[in-house]
C-alpha positions as CSV (number, residue, x, y, z in Angstrom):
1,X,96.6,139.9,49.3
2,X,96.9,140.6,46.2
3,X,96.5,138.3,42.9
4,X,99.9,137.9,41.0
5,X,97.5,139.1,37.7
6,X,96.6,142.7,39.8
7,X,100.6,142.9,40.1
8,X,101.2,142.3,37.2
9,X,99.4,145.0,35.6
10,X,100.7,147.5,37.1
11,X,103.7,150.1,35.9
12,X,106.6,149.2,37.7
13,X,107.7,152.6,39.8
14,X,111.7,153.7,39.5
15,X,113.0,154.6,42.7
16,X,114.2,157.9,41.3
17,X,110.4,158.6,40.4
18,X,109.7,159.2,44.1
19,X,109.7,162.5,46.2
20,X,113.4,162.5,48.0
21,X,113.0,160.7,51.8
22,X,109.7,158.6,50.5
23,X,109.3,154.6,49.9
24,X,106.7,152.7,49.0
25,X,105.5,149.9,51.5
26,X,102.8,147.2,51.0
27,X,99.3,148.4,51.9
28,X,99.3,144.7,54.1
29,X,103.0,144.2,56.4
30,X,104.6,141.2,55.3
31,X,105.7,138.6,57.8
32,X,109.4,139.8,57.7
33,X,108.0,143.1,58.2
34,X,106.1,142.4,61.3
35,X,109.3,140.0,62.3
36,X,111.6,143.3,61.9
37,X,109.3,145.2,64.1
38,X,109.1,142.3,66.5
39,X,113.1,142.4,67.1
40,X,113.5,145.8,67.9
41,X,110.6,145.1,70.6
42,X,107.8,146.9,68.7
43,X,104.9,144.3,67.9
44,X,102.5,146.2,65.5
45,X,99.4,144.9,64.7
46,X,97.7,144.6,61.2
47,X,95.2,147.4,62.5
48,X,98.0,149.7,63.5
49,X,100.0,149.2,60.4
50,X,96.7,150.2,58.8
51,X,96.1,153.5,60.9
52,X,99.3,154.3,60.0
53,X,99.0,154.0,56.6
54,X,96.0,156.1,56.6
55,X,97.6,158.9,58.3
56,X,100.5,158.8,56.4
57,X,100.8,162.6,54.5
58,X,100.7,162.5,50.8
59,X,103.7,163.1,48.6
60,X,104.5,166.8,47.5
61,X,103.3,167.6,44.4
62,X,105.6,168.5,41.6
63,X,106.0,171.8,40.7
């Protein structure tokens, strides 16, 4: 996880900033995450959540 200090340093991102249909998630699920998953009967595990991250597309570039 990361330390409060890494979070703190970074620049905050405005939803409007990001491509149209896009989100940004934590690169580790949280528990209410996983529990969300959970009660629509989907259990993902950390190393799914992390394959699926990786193969996630990357966001248009602006033109």
């Amino acid at each position: 996880m990361e330390s409060k200090t890494t979070i703190d340093k970074l620049a905050p991102v405005r939803r409007d900033s990001l491509p149209d249909g896009w989100q940004l998630v934590p690169k580790t699920p949280t528990e209410e995450m996983l529990r969300a998953g959970m009660n629509v009967g989907y259990i993902c595990s950390i190393e799914e959540y992390d394959a699926m991250l990786a193969a996630a597309p990357s966001p248009p570039s602006e033109k």
